[in-house]
PDB file with one MODEL, atoms N, CA, C and O in Angstrom:
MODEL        1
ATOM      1  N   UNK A   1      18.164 -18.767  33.968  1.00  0.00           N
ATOM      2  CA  UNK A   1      18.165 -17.322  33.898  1.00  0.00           C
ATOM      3  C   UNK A   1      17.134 -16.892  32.855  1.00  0.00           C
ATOM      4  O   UNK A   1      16.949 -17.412  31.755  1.00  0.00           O
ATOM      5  N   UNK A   2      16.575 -15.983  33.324  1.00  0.00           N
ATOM      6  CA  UNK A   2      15.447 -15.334  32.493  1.00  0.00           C
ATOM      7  C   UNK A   2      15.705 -13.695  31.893  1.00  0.00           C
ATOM      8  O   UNK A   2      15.568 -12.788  32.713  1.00  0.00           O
ATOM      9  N   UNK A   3      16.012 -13.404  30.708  1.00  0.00           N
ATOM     10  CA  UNK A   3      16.357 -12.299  30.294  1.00  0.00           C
ATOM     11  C   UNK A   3      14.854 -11.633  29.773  1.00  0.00           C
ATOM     12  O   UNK A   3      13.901 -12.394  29.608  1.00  0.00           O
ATOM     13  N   UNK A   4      14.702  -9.995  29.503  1.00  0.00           N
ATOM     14  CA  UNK A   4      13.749  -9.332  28.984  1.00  0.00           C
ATOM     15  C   UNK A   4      14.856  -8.449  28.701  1.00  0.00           C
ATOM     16  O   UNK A   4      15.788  -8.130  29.440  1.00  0.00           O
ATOM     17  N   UNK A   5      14.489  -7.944  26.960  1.00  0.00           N
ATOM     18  CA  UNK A   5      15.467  -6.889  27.121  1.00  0.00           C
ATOM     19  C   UNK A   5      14.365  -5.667  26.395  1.00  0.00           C
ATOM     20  O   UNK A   5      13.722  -5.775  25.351  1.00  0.00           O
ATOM     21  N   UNK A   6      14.427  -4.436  27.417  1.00  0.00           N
ATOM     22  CA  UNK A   6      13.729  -3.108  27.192  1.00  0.00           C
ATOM     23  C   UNK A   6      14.157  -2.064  28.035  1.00  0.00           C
ATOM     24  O   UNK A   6      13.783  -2.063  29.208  1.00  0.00           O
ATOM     25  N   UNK A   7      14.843  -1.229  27.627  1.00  0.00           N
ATOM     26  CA  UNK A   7      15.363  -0.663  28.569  1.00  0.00           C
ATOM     27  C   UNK A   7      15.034   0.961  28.681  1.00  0.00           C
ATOM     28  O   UNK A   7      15.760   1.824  29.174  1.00  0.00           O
ATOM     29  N   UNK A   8      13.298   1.173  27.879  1.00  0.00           N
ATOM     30  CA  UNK A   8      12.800   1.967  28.335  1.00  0.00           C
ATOM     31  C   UNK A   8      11.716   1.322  29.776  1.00  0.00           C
ATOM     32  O   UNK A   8      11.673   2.214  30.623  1.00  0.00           O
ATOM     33  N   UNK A   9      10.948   0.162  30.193  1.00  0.00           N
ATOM     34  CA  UNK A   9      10.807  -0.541  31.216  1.00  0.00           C
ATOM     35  C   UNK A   9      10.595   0.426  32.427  1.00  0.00           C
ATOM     36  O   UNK A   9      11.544   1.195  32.582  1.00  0.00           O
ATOM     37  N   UNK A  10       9.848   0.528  33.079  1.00  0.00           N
ATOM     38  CA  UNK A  10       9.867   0.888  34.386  1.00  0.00           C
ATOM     39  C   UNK A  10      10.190  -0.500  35.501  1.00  0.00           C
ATOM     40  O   UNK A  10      11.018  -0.442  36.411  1.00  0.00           O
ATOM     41  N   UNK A  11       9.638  -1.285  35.296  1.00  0.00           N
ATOM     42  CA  UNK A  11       9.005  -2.730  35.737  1.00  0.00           C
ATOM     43  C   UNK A  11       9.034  -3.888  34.991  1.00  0.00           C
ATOM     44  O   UNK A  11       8.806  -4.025  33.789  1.00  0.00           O
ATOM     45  N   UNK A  12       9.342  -4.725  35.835  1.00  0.00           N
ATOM     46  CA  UNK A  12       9.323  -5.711  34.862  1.00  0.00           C
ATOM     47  C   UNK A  12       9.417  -7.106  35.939  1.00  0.00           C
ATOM     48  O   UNK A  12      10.425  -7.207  36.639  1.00  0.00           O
ATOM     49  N   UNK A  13       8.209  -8.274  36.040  1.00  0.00           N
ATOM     50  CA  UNK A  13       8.175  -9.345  36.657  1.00  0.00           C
ATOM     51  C   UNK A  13       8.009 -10.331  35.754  1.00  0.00           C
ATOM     52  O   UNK A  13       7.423 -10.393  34.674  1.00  0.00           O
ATOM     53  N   UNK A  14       8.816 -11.311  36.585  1.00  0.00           N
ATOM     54  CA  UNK A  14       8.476 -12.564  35.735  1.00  0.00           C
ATOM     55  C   UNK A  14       7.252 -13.451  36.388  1.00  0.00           C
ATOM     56  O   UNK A  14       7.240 -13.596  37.611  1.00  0.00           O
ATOM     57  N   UNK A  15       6.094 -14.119  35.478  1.00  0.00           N
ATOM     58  CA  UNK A  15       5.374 -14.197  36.217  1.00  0.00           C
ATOM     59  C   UNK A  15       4.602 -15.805  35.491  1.00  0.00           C
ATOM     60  O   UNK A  15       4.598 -15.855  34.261  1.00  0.00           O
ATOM     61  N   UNK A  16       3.938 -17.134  36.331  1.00  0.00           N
ATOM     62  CA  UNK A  16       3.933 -17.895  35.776  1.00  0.00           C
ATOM     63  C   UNK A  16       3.678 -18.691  36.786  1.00  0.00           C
ATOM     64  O   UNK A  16       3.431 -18.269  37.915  1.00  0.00           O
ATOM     65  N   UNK A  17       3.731 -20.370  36.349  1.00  0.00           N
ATOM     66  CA  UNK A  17       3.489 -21.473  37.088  1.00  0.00           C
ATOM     67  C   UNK A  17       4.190 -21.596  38.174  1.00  0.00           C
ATOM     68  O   UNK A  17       3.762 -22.235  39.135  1.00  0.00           O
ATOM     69  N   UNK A  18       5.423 -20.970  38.168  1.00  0.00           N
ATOM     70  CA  UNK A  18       5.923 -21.220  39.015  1.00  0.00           C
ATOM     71  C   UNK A  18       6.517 -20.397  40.333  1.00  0.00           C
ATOM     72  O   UNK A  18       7.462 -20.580  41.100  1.00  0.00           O
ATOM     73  N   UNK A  19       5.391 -19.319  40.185  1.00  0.00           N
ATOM     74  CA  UNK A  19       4.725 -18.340  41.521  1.00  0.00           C
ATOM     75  C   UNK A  19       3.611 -18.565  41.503  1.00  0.00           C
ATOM     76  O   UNK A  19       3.065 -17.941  42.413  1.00  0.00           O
ATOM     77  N   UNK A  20       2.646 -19.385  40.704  1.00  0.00           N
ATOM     78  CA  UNK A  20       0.873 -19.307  40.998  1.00  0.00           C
ATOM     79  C   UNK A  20       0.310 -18.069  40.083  1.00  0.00           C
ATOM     80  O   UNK A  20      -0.866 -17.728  39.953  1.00  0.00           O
ATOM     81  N   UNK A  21       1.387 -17.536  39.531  1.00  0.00           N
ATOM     82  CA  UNK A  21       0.488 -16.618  38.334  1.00  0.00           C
ATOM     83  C   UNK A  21       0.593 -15.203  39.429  1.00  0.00           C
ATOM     84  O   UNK A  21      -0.301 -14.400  39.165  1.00  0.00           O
ATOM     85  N   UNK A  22       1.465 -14.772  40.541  1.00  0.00           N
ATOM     86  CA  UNK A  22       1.534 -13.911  41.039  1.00  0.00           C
ATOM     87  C   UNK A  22       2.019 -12.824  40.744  1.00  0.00           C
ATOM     88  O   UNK A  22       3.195 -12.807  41.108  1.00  0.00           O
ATOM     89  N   UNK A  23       1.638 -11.645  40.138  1.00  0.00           N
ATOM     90  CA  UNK A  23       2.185 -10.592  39.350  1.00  0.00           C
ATOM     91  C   UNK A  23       3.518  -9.544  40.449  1.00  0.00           C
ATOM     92  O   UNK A  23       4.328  -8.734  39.998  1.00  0.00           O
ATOM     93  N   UNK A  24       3.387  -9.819  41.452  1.00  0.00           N
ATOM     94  CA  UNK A  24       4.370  -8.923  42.152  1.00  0.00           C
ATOM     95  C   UNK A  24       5.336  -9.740  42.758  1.00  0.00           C
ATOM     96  O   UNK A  24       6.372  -9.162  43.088  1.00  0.00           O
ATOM     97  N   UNK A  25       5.230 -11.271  43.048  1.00  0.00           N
ATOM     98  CA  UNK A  25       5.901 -12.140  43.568  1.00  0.00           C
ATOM     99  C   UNK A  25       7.558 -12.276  43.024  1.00  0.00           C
ATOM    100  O   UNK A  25       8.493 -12.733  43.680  1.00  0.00           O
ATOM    101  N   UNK A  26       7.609 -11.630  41.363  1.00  0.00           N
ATOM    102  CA  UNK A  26       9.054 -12.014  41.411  1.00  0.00           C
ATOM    103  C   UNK A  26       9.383 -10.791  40.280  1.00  0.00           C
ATOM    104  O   UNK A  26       8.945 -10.652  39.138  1.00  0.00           O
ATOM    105  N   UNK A  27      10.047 -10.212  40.826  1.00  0.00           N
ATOM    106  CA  UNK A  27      10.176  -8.496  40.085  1.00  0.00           C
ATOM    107  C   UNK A  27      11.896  -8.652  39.361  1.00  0.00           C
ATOM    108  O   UNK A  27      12.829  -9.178  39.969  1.00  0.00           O
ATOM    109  N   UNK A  28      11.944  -8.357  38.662  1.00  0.00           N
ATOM    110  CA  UNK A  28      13.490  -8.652  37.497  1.00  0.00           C
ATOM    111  C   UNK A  28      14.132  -7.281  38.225  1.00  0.00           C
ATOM    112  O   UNK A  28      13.739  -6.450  39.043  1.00  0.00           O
ATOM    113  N   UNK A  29      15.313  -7.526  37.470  1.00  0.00           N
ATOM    114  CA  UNK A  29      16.448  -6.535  37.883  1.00  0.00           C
ATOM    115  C   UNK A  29      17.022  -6.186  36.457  1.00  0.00           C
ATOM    116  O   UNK A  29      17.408  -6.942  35.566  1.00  0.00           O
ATOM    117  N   UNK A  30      16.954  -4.676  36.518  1.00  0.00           N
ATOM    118  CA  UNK A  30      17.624  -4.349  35.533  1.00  0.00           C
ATOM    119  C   UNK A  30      19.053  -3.904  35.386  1.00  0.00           C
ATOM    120  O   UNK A  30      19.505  -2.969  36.046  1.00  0.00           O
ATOM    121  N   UNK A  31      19.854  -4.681  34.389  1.00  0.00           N
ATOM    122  CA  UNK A  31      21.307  -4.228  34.184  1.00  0.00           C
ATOM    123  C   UNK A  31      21.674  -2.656  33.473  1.00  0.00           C
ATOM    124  O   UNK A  31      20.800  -1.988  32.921  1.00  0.00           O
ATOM    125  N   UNK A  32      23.034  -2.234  33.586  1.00  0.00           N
ATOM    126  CA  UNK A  32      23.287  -1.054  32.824  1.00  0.00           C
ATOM    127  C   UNK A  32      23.221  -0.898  31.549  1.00  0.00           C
ATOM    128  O   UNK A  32      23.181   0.112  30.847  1.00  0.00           O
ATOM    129  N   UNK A  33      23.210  -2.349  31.244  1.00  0.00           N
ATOM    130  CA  UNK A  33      22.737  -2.482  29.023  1.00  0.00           C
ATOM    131  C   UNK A  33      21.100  -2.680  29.112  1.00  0.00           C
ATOM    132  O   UNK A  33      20.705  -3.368  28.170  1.00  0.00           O
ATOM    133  N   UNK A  34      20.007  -2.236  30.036  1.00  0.00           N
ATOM    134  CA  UNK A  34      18.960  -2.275  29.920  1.00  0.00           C
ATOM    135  C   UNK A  34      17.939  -3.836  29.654  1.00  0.00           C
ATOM    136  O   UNK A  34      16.776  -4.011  29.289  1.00  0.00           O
ATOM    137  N   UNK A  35      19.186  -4.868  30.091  1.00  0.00           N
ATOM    138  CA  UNK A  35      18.640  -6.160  30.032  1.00  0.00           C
ATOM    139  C   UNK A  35      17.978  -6.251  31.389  1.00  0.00           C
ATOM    140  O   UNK A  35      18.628  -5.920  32.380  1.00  0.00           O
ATOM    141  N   UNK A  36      16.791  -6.654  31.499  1.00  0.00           N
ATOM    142  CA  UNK A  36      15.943  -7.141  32.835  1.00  0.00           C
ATOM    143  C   UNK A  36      16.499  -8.959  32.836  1.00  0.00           C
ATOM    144  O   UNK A  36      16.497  -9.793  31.930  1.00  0.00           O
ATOM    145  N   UNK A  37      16.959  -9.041  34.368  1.00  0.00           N
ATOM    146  CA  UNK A  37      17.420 -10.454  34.385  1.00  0.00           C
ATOM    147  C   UNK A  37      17.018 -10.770  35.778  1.00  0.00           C
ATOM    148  O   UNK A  37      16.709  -9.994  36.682  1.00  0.00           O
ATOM    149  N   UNK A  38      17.094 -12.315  35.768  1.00  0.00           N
ATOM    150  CA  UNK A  38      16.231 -12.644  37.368  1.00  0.00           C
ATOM    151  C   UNK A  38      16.981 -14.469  36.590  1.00  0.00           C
ATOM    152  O   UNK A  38      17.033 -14.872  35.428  1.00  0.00           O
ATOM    153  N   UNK A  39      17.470 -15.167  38.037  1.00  0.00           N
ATOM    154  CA  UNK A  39      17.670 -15.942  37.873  1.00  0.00           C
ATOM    155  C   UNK A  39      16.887 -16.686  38.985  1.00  0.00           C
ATOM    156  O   UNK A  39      17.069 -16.306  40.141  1.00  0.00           O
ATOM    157  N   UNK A  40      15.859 -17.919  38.697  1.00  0.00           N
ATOM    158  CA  UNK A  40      15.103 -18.901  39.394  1.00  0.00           C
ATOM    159  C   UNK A  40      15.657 -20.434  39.200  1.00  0.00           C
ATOM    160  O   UNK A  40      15.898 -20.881  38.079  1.00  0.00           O
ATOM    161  N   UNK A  41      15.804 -21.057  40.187  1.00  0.00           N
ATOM    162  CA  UNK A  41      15.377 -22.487  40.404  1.00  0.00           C
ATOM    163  C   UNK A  41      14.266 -23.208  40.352  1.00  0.00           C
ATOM    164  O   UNK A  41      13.371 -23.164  41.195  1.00  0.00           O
ATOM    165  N   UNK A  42      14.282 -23.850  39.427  1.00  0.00           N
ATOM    166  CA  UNK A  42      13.002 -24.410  39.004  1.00  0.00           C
ATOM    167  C   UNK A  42      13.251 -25.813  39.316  1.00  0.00           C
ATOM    168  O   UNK A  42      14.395 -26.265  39.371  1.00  0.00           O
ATOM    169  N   UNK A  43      12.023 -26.631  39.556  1.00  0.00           N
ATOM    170  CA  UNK A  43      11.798 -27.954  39.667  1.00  0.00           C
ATOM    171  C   UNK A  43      11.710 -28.916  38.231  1.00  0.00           C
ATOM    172  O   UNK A  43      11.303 -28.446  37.169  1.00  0.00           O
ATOM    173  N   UNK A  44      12.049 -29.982  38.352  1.00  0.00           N
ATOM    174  CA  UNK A  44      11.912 -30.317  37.167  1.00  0.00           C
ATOM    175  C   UNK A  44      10.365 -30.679  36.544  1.00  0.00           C
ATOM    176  O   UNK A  44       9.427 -30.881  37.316  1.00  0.00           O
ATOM    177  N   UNK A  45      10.204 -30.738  35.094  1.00  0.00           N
ATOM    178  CA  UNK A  45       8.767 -30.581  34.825  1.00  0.00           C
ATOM    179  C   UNK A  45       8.813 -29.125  33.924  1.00  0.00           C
ATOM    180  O   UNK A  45       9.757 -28.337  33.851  1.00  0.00           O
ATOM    181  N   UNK A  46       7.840 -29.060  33.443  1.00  0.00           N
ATOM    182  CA  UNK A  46       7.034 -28.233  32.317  1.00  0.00           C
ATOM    183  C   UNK A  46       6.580 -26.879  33.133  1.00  0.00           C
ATOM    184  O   UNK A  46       5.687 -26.955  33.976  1.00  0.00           O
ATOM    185  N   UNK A  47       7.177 -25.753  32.866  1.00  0.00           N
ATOM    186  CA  UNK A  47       6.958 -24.542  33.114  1.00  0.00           C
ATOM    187  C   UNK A  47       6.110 -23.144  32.375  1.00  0.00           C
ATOM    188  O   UNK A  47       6.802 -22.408  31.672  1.00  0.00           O
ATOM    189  N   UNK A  48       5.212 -22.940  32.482  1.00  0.00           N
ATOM    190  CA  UNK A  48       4.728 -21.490  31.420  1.00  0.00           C
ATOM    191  C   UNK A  48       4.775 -20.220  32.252  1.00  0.00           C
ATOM    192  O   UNK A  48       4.398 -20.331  33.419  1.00  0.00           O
ATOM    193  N   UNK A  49       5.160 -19.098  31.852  1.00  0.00           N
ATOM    194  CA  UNK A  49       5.552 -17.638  31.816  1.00  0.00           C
ATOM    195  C   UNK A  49       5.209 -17.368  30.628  1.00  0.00           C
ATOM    196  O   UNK A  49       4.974 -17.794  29.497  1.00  0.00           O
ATOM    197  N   UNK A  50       5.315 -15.833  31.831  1.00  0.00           N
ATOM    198  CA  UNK A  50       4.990 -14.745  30.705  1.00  0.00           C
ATOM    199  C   UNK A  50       5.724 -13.238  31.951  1.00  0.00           C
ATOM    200  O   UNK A  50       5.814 -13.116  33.172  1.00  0.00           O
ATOM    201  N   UNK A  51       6.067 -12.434  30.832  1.00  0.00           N
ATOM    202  CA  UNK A  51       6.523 -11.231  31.862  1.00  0.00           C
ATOM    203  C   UNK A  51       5.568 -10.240  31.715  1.00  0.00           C
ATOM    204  O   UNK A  51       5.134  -9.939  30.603  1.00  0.00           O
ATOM    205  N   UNK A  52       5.172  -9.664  32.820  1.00  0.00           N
ATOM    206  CA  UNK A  52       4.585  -8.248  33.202  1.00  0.00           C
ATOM    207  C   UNK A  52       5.539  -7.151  33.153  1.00  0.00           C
ATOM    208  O   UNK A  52       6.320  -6.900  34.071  1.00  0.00           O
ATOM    209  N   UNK A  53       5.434  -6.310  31.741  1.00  0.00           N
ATOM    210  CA  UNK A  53       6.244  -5.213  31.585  1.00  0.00           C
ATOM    211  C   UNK A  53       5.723  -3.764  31.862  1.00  0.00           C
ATOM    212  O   UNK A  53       4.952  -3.319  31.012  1.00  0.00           O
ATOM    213  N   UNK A  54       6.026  -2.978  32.907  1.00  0.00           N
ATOM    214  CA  UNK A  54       4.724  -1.765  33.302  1.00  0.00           C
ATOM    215  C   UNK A  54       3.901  -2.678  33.057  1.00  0.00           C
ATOM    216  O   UNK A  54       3.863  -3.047  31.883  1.00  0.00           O
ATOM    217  N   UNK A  55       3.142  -3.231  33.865  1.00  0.00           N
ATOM    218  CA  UNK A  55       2.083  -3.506  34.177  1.00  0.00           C
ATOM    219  C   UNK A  55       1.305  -4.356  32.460  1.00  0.00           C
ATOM    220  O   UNK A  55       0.108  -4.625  32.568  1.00  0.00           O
ATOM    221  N   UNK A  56       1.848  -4.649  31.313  1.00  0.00           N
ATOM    222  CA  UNK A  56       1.631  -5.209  30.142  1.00  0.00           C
ATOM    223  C   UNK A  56       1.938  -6.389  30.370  1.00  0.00           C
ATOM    224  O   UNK A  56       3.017  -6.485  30.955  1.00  0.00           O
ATOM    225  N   UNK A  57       1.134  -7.898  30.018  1.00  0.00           N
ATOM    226  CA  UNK A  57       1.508  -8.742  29.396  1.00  0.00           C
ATOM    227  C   UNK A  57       2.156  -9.420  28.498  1.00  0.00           C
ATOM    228  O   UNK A  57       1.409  -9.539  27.527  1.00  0.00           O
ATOM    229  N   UNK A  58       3.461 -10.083  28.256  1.00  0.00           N
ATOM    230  CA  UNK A  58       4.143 -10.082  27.158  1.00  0.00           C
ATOM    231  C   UNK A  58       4.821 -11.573  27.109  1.00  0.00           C
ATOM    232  O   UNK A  58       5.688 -11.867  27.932  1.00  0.00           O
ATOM    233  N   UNK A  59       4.418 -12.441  26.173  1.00  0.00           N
ATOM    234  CA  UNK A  59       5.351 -13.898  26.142  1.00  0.00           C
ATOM    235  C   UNK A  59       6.851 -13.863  25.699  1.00  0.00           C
ATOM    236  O   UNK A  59       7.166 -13.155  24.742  1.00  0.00           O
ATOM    237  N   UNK A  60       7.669 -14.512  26.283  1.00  0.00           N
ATOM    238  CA  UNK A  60       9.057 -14.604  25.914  1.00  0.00           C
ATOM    239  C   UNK A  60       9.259 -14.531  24.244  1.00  0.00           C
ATOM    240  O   UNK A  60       9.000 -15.538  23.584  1.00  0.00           O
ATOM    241  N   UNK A  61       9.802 -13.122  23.486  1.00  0.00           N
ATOM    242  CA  UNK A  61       9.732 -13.491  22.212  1.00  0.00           C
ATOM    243  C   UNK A  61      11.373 -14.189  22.017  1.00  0.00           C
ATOM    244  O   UNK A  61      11.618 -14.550  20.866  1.00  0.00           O
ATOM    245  N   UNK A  62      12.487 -14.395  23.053  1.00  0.00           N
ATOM    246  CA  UNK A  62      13.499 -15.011  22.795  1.00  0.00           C
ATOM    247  C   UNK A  62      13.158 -16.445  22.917  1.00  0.00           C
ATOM    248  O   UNK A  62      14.076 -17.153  22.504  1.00  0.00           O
ATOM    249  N   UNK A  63      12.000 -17.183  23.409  1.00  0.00           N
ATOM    250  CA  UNK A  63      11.616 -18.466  23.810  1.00  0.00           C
ATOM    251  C   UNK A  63      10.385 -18.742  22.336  1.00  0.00           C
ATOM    252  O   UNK A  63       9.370 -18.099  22.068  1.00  0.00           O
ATOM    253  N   UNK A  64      10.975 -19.895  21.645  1.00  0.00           N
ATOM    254  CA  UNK A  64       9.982 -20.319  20.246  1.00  0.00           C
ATOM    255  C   UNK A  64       8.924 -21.288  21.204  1.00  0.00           C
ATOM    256  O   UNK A  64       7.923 -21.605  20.561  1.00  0.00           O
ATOM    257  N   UNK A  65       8.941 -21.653  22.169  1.00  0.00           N
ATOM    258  CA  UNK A  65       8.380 -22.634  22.813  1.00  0.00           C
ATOM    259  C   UNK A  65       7.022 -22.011  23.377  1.00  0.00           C
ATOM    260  O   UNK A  65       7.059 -21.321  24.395  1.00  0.00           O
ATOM    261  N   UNK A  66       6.137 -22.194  22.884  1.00  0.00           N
ATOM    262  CA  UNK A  66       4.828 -21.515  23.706  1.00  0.00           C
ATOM    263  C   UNK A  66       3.612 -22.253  23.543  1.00  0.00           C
ATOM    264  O   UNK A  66       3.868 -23.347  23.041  1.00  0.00           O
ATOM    265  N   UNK A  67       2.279 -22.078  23.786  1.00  0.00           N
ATOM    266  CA  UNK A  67       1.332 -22.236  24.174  1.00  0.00           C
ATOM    267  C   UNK A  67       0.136 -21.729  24.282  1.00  0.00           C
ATOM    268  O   UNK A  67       0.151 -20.630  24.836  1.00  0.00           O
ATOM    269  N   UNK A  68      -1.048 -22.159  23.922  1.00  0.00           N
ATOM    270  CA  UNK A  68      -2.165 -21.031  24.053  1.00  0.00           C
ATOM    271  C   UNK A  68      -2.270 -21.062  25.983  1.00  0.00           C
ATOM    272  O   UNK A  68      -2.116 -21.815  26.944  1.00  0.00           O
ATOM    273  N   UNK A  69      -2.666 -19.559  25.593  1.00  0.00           N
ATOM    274  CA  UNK A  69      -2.692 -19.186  27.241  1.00  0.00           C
ATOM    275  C   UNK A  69      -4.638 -19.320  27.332  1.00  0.00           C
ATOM    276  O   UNK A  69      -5.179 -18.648  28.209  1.00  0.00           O
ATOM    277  N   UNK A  70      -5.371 -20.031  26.572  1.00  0.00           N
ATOM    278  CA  UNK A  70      -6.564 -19.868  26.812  1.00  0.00           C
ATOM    279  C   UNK A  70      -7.226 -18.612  27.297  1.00  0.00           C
ATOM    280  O   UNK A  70      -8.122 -18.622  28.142  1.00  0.00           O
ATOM    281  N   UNK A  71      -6.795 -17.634  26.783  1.00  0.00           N
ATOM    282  CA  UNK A  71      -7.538 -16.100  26.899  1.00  0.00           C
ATOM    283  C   UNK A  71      -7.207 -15.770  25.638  1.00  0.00           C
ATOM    284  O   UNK A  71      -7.755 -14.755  25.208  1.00  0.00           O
ATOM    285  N   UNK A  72      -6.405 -16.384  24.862  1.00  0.00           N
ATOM    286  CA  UNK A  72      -6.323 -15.396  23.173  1.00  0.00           C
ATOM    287  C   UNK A  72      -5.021 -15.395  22.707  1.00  0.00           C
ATOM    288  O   UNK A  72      -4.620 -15.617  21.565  1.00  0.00           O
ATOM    289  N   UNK A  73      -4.273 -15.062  23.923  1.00  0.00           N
ATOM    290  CA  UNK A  73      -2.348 -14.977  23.466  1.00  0.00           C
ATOM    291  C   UNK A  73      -1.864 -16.784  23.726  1.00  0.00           C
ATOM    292  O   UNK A  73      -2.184 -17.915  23.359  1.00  0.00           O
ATOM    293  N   UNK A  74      -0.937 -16.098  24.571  1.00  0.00           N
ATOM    294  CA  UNK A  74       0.453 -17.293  24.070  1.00  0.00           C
ATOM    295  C   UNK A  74       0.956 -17.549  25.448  1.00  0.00           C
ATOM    296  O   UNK A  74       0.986 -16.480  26.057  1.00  0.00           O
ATOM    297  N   UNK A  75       1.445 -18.748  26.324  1.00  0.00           N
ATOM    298  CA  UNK A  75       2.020 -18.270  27.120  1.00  0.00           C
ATOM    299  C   UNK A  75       4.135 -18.957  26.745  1.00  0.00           C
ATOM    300  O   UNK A  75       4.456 -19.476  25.676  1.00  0.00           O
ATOM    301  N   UNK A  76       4.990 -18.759  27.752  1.00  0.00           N
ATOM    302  CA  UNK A  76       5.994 -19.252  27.075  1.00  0.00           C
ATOM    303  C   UNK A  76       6.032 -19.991  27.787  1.00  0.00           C
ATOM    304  O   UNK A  76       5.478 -19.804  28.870  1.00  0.00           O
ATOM    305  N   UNK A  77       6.747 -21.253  27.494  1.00  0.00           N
ATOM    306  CA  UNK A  77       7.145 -22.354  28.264  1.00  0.00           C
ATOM    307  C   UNK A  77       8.264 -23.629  28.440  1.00  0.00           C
ATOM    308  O   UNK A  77       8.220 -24.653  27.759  1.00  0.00           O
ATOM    309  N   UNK A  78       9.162 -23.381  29.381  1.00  0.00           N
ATOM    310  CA  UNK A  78      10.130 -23.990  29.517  1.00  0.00           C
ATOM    311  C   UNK A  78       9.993 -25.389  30.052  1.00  0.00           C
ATOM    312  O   UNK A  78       9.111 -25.721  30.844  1.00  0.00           O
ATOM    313  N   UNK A  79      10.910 -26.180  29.575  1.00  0.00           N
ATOM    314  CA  UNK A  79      10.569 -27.890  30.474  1.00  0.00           C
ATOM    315  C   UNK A  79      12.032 -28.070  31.160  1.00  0.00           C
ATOM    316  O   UNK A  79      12.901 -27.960  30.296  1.00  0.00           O
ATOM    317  N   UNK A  80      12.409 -28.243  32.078  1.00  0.00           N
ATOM    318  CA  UNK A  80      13.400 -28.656  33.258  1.00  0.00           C
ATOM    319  C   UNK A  80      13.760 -30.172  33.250  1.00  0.00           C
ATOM    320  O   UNK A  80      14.517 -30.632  34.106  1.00  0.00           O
TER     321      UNK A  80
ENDMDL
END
């Protein structure tokens, strides 16, 4: 399970290795406490994300686990 919590948000995808880096491919759902949540099955192996918030880039700040994203930021990244 993948949480974002903003619950001013219009939008919000999770987005990463494990759609191909597809920004519309996997869109979160927001709860009535303004938590964005989306639960995926992942394969096992080394994962990086990052969420598209309105249309912003943003690395998991609940995830210490990250990575240079080779453009400047960070990306986050889970291992299975």
């Amino acid at each position: 399970m993948f949480l974002y919590d903003d619950e001013q948000a219009k939008s919000v995808f999770i987005v990463g290795s494990m759609n191909n880096w597809d920004t519309n491919a996997t869109p979160m759902e927001k709860d009535r406490n303004g938590i964005w949540k989306i639960v995926i099955k992942l394969d096992p192996g080394k994962h990086t994300y990052k969420f598209v918030v309105d249309g912003n880039w943003h690395f998991d700040q609940n995830n210490p686990n990250i990575e240079d994203d080779g453009y400047g930021g960070s990306n986050s990244v889970i291992e299975i």
